[in-house]
N, C-alpha and C positions, 0 to 999 in steps of 0.2 A: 387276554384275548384268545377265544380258542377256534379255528377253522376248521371244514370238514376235511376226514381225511381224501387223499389223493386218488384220484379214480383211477389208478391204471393196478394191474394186475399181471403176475409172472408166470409160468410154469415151472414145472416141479427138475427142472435142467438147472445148471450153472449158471448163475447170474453175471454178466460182462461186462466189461466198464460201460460199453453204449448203453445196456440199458439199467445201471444204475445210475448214471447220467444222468439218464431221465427220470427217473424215482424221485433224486435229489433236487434236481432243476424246478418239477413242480413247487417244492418247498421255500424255493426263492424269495428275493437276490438274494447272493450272496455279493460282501464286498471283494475285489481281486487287489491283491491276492487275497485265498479266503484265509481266514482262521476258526479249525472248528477243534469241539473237543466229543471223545467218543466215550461214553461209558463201558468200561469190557472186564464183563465178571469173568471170563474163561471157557464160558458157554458158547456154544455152536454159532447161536443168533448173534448176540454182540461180537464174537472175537471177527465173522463175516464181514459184520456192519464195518468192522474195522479196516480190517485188508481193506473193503472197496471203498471207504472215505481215504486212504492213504494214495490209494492210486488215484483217485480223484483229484486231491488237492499236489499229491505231488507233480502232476499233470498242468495244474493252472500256477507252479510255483507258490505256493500257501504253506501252509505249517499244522501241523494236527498233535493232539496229547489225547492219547489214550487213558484213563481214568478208572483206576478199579479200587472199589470199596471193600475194606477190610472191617467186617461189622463187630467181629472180636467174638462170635457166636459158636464157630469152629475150630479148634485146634489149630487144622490142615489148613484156614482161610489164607493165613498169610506163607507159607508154602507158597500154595497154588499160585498168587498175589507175583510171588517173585519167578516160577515157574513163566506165568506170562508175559514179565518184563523183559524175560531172555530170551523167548520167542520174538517178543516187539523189534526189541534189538537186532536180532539177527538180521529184521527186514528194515532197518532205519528207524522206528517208530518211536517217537520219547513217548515216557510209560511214567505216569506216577501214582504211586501207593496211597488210598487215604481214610484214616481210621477211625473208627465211629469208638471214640474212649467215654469214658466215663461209667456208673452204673445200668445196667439193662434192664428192663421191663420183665414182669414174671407172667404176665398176660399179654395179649395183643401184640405177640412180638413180632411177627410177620412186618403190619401196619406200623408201629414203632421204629422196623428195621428201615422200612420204605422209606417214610419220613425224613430219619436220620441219613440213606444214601443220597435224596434229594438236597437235603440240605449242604451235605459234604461238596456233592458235586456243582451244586449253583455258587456254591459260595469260592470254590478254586474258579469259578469261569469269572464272576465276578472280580475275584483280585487280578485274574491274568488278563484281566480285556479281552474277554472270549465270549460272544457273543451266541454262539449256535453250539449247545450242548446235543446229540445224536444218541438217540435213542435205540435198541435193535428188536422194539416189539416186533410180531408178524402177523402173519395170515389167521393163523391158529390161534395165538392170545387175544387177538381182535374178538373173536369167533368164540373164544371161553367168556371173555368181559362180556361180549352181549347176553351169552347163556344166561350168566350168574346174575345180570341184571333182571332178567327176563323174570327169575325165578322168586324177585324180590321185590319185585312187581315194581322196577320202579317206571318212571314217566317218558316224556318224549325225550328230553335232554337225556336221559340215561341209557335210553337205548341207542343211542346214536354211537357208544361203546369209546372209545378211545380216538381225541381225534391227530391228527399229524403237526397240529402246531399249537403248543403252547407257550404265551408271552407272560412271562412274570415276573418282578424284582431284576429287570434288565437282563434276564437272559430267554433268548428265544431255544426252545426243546423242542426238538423236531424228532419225526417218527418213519423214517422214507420206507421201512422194510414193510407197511401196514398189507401192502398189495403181495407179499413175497410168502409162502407154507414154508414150514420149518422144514420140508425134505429140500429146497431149493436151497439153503441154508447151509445144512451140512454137504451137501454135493458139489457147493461152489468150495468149502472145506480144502474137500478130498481132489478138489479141480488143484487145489494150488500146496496140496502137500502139507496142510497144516493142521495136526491136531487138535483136540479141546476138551475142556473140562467139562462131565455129566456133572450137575447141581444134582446131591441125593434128594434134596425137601421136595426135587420134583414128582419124588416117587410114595412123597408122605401121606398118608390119607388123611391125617386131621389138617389139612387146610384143605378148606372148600376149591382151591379153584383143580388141585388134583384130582378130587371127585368128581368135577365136572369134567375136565379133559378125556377120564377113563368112561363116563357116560357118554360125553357126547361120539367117541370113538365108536360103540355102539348102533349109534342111530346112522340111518338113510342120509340124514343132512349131514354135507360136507361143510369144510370149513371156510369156504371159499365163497359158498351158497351164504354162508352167515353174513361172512366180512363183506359180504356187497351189499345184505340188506341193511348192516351198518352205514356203510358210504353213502347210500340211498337216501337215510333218516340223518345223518351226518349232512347231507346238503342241504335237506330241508331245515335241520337248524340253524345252519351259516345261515342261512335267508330271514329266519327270525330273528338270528341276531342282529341282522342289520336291523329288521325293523325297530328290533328292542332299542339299537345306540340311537337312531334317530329320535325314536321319542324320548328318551333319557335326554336327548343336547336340549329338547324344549319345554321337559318340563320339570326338571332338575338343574338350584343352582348347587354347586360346590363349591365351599368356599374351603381357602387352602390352610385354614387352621383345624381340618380334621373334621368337618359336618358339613351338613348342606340341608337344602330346604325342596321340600315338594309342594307342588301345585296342586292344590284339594281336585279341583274340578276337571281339568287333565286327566287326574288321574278317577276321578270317580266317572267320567263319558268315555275312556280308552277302552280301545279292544281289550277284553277279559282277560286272554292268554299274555299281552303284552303286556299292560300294565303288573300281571303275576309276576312277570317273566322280569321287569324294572324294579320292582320293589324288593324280587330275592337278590337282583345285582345291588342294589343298595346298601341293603340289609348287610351283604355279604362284606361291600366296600368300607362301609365305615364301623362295622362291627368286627373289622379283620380276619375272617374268618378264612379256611384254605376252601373249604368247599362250598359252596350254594346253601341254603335255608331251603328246609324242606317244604314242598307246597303246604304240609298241613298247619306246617306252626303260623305257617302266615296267616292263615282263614280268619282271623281274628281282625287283622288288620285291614289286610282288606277288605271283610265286609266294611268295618268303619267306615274306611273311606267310600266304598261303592254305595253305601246306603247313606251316605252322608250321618252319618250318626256322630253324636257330641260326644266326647271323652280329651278328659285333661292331657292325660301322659298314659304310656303303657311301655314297658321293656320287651323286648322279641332281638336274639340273636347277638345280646351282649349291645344291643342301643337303646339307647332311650327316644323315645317318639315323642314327640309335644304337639300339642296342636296349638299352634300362636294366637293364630285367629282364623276366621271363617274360610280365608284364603289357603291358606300357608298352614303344612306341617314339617319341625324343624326334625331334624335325625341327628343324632349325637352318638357318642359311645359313652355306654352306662360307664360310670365312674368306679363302680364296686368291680367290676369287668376288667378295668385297668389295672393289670400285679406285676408288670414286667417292670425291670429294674434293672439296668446294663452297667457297668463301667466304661467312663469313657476315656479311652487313650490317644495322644494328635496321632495324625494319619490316619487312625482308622474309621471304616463305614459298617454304621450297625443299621438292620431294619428293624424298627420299637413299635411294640404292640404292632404287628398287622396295617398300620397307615405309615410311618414315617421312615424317610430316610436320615439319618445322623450322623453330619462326619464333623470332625473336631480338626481346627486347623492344626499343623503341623508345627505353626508359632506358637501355640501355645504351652507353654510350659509349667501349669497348677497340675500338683499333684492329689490324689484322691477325688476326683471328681467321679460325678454318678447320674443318669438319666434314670427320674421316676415320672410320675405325675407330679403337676400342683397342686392337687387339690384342694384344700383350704388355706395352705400358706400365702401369707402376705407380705408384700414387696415393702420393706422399709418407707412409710413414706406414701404407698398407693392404698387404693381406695379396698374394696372385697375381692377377696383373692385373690390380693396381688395386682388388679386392674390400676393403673396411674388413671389420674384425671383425667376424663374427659373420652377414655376410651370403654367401650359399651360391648360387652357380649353376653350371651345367657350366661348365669352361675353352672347350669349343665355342661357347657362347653368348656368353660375355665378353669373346673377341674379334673378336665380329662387333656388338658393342655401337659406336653414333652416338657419339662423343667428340671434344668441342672445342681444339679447337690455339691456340697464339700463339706462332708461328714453331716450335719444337720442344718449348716448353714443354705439356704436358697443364694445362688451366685445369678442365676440366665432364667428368662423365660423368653428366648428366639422369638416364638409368635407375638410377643408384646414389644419387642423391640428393645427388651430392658436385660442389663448386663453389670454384672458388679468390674 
């Protein structure tokens, strides 16, 4: 779920507790006491964000963890990493380290890194029961996202730039500093005696958002000018998203084995932009994806359905589309689309393929078990693929169904109900 950001807006002074107070409060509730956790690379913006969520929560008696990603990219990352744990410390703060291992990308490492920090840090929020991960964007990256959107031409959701609350996989990301310029930033800094780390990549020219910062630096339009025509187009989104959930509750079912079914004629008489705007959250929900379906790949689809046109089946965005019958088209997630393949251990909770949550009880004690698809495996005993008597779902569905391995044996298929 993603809302517009927050209409208030700072000057380029020390930001106070009163009025980050209020920054934060828009982002609300929070539960009391709260618990949040802050991401802080060392930079100006984050290690801010910090201090003033510490004094926040230490104020309503809460608890806060500071959070810095060591991408393993720099030498000096883990240095700095511990550099700012002995800062935290000084002022009360627990601070923990968390490292992005494994092999790195030789392209697209920026987006990679991102990725990878995301993932790091939802997944500690998620083990600690930490709800509200803080973010320390501002005025100014606000104001560079819309540039670089602008210049990519992309649509109305895209220009609406970054918004202040993002709900995903059980943790809500919030963004209070959207309304604050990075000089307000470092001056609340230097208000409270605290040092911090220049990021050099800020100063790299082959990533495009540096070359936008040093253009738009340049021009007449401020960043301030920007960030509000974001918050502007940011509201008028929040308002089509409602209208978008609303028609998705009436013309979309979901059914909680991973598909769902669309209403032909809903969606072929609905406002143009809404129903667009329904079919890429679809698209998006059951073909896992992180971001949206671009308006063009859908053109396909939805003309079908706006022109009521005949077609079997079509794939778009990792699903497969059926059309059942005259009424009803079913959405699935194409089967060839499905390659994740987790281990699974008691206690823990994996997110598989983009749709599911998987946790294994803590009673259970078989070793080597494994979460793939079904696909055409068959249950001992049950009818095509694994189906037992008497129970009916598309063959599309059934092999894109979560089913548990031990070594090549099938043990679980949970949405069947069936368990060795």
């Amino acid at each position: 779920m993603r809302l517009a950001p927050s209409s208030q807006l700072v000057d380029s002074g020390p930001i106070d507790d009163a009025q980050f107070a209020d920054l934060l409060s828009a982002l609300g509730p929070f539960a009391m006491p709260p618990r949040l956790a802050v991401a802080t690379s060392g930079g100006a913006d984050s290690l801010a964000l910090c201090l003033l969520a510490a004094q926040w929560v230490s104020s309503r008696s809460g608890s806060l963890t500071a959070l810095t990603v060591d991408h393993g990219l720099r030498p000096e990352a883990m240095v700095e990493a511990r550099k700012i744990g002995l800062w935290l410390r000084e002022r009360r703060i627990n601070h923990r380290i968390l490292t992005w291992s494994g092999s790195k990308p030789t392209t697209g490492i920026q987006q990679a890194a991102r990725q990878a920090r995301y993932q790091l840090l939802s997944d500690w929020c998620r083990k600690n029961l930490v709800l509200h991960l803080l973010l320390g964007h501002q005025c100014d990256d606000q104001a560079e996202t819309l540039l670089l959107r602008l210049s990519r031409g992309s649509g109305f959701d895209g220009l609406a730039a970054m918004p202040a609350i993002v709900e995903r996989e059980g943790v809500r990301t919030l963004r209070p500093l959207l309304g604050a310029p990075h000089v307000a930033l470092t001056t609340t800094l230097k208000h409270l005696g605290q040092p911090w780390f220049k990021d050099p990549s800020n100063e790299d020219h082959r990533f495009a958002r540096v070359r936008m910062r040093q253009h738009q630096a340049r021009t007449v339009v401020t960043s301030a000018a920007l960030a509000r025509s974001a918050r502007v187009i940011g509201r008028a989104r929040a308002a089509r998203d409602a209208e978008t959930s609303g028609f998705l509750a009436t013309a979309v079912s979901i059914d909680w084995r991973g598909f769902c079914r669309l209403d032909r004629t809903r969606f072929a008489d609905g406002d143009l932009d809404i129903v667009r705007r329904s079919l890429a959250r679809v698209i998006g929900c059951i073909g896992g994806a992180e971001y949206p379906i671009r308006r063009a790949r859908l053109a396909r689809l939805l003309h079908a359905i706006r022109d009521r046109a005949s077609f079997v089946a079509l794939t778009l965005g990792g699903c497969h589309v059926i059309a059942e019958d005259i009424d009803y088209l079913l959405v699935c997630r194409e089967a060839g689309r499905v390659t994740a393949t987790a281990p699974l251990r008691p206690g823990a909770t994996i997110y598989w393929d983009g749709r599911f949550t998987v946790a294994l009880d803590t009673r259970i004690s078989a070793r080597g078990l494994r979460l793939a698809k079904l696909a055409n495996h068959r249950w001992p005993g049950g009818s095509q693929s694994g189906a037992p008597t008497g129970l009916s779902l598309p063959h599309a569905v059934m092999q894109t169904l979560p089913a548990v391995f031990q070594g090549a044996k099938l043990v679980a298929v949970p949405h069947l109900g069936l368990y060795d």
